[in-house]
C-alpha positions as CSV (number, residue, x, y, z in Angstrom):
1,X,0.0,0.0,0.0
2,X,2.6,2.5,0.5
3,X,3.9,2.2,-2.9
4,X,7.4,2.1,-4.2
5,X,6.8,2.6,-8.2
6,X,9.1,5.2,-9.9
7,X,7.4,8.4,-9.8
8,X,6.3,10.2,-13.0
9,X,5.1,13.7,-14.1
10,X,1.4,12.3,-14.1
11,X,2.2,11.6,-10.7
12,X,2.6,15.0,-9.2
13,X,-0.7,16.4,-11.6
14,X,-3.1,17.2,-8.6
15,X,-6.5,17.5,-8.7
16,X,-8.7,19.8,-6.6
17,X,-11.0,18.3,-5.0
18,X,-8.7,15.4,-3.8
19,X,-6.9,16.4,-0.8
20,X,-4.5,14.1,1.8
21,X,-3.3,14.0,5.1
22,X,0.7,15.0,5.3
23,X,3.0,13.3,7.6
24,X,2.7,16.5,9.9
25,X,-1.1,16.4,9.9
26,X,-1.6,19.6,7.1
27,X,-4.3,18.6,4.7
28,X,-2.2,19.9,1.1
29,X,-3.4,18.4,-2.5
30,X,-2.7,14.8,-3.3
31,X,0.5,13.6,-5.3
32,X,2.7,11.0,-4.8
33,X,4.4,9.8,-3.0
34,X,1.3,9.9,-1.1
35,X,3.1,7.9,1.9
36,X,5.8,8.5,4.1
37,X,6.8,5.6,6.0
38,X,10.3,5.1,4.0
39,X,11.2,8.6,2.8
40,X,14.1,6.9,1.0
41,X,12.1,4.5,-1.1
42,X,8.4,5.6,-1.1
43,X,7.4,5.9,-4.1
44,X,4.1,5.9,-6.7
45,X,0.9,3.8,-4.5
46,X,-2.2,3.1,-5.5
47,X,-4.2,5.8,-2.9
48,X,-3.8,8.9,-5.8
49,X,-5.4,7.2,-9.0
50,X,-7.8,6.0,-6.2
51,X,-9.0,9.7,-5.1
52,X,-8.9,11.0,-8.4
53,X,-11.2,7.9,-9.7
54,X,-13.5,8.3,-6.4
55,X,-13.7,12.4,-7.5
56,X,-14.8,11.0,-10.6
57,X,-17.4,9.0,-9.3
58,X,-18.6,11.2,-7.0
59,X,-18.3,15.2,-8.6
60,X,-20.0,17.1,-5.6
61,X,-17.5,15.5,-3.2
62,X,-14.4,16.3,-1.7
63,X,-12.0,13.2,-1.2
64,X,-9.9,13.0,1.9
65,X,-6.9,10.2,1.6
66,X,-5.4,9.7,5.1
67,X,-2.1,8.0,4.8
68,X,-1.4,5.4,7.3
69,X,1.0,2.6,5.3
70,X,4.0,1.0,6.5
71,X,5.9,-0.8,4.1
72,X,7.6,-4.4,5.2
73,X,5.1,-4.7,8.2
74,X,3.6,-7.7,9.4
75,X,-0.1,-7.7,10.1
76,X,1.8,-8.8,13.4
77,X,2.6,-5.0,14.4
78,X,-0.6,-3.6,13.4
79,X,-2.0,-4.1,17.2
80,X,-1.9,-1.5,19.5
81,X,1.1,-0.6,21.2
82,X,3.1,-2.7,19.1
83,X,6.5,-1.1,17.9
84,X,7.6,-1.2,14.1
85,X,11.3,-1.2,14.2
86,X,12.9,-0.8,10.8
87,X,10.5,2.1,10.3
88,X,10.8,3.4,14.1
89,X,6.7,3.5,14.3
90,X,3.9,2.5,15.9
91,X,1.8,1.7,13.0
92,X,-1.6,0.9,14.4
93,X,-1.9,3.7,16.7
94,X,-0.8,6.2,14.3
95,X,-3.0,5.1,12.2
96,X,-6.1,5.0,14.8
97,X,-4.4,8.9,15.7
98,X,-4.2,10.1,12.0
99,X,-8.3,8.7,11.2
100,X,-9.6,10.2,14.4
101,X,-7.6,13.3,13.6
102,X,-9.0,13.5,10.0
103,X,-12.7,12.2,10.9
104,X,-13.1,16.2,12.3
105,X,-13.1,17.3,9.4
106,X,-15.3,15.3,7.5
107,X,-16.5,11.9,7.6
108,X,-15.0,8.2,7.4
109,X,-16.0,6.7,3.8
110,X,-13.9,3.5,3.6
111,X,-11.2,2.0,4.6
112,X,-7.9,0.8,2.2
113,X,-5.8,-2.6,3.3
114,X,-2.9,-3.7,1.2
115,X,-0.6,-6.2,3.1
116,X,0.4,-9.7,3.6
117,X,4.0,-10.1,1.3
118,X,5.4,-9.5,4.7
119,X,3.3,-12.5,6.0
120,X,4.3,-15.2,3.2
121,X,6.3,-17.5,5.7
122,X,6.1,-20.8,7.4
123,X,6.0,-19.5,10.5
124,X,3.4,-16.6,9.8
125,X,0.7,-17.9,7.3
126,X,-1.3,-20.4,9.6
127,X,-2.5,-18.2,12.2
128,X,-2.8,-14.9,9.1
129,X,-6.8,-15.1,9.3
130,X,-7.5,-15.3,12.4
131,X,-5.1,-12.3,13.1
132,X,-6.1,-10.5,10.1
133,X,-10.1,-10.8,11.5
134,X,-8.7,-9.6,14.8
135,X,-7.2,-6.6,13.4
136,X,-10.3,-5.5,11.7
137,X,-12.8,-6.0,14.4
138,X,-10.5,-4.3,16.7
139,X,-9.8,-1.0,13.7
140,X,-13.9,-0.6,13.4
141,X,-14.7,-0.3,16.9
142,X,-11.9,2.2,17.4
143,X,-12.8,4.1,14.8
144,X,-16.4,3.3,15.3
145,X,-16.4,2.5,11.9
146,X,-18.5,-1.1,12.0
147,X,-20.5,-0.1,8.9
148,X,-18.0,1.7,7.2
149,X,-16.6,-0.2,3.4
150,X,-13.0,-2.0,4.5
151,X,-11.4,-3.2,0.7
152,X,-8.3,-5.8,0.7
153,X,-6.1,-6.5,-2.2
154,X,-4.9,-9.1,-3.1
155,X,-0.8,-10.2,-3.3
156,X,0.0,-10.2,-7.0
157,X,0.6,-13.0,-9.5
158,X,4.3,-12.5,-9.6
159,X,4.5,-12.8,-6.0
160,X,2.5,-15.8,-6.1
161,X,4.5,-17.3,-8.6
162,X,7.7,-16.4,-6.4
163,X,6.2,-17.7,-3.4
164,X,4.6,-20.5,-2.5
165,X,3.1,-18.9,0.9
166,X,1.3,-15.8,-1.2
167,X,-1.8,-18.7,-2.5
168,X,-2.7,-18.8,1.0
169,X,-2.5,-15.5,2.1
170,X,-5.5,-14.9,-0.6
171,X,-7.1,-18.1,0.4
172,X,-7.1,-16.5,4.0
173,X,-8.7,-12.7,2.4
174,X,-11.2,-14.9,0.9
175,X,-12.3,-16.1,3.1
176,X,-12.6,-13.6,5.9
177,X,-14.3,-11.3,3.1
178,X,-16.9,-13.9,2.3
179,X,-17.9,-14.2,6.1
180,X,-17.1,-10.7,7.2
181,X,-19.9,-7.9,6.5
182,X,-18.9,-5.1,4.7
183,X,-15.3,-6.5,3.3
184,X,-14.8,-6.1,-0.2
185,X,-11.8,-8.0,-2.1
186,X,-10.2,-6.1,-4.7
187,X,-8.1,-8.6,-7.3
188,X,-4.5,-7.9,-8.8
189,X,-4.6,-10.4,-11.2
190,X,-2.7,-9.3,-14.2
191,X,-0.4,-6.2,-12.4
192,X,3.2,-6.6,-12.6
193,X,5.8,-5.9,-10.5
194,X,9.0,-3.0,-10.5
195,X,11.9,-6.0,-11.0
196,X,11.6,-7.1,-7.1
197,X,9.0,-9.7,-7.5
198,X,7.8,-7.8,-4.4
199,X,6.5,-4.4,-5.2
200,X,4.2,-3.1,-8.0
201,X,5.7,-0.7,-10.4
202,X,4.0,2.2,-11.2
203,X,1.4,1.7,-14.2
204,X,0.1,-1.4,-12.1
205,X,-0.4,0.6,-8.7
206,X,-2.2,3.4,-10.4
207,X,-4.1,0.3,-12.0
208,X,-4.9,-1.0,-8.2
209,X,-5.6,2.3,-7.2
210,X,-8.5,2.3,-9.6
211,X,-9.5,-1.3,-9.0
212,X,-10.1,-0.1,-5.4
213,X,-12.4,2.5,-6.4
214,X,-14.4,0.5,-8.0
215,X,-14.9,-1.9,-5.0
216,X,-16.9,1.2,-3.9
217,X,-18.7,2.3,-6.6
């Protein structure tokens, strides 16, 4: 989710009625890099082309992206009080701090998960959907969000390919999304990754981005 495609002049083309959250809590026009959790390597994400499609969708509205991603977390660390260490954050409660923040201004439409490459291990992918239905329980009463529209991608082909662990880390979204109100899956079937295997490169982010938006529509 945080995105770490090469960043290209339509990129930094804003649009004015899709706004985000910076990393110091000042609400400026959206362009990537949206996210901030590895200044070093951030890059293009899918959140831009989804505000701009969502502004397309919906022309009398005003589209709000709060950033919240860490890149190379485990859904392990996204509990509260748990410490992130390569990216020196807490990334659950930052995230619960920078939706509460933003709800004051507006209100909570939806809610964007990408995650799981971090997750494709032995060691981590048994107990992934049990963890991954704990996390979201625990994010909607927080945000006292239980109605709100939560969308998961999916890990991408390439990394499936790569990875024999990835399969069931979409076995496991599946199926929470089937039984879980409100949780919409959003494919990446067909995207293509930046030369890592690992991360999307920018054409198929933007393309996610969209894909998102119309989980919504």
């Amino acid at each position: 989710m945080a995105g770490r495609g090469t960043v290209q002049h339509e990129d930094t083309i804003t649009h004015p009625r899709v706004w985000m959250l910076s990393s110091n809590k000042e609400w400026v026009l959206a362009k990537d890099p949206v996210q901030f959790d590895k200044p070093e390597v951030v890059g293009v994400g899918p959140a831009l082309s989804f505000g701009k499609a969502m502004a397309e969708q919906n022309p009398d509205v005003i589209i709000a992206l709060v950033p919240a991603a860490v890149g190379g977390s485990s859904i392990d660390v996204w509990k509260k009080g748990v410490f992130h260490e390569s990216t020196g954050r807490y990334p659950y409660d930052e995230a619960i701090a920078r939706a509460t923040y933003a709800n004051s201004f507006g209100s909570l439409k939806g809610i964007l998960w990408h995650q799981g490459e971090s997750d494709c291990k032995a060691d981590k992918v048994e107990g992934y959907e049990i963890k991954l239905v704990q996390f979201v329980n625990t994010l909607r009463v927080d945000l006292n969000a239980h109605h709100v529209p939560f969308a998961m991608g999916m890990m991408g082909d390439f990394l499936i390919r790569k990875n024999v662990y990835a399969k069931r880390i979409n076995k496991s979204i599946r199926i929470m999304a089937h039984q879980a109100e409100g949780v919409k899956i959003v494919s990446a079937a067909g995207l293509t990754h930046g030369g890592d295997y690992l991360h999307f490169d920018a054409y198929s982010a933007r393309e996610l981005g969209k894909r998102y938006a119309k989980a919504f529509n």
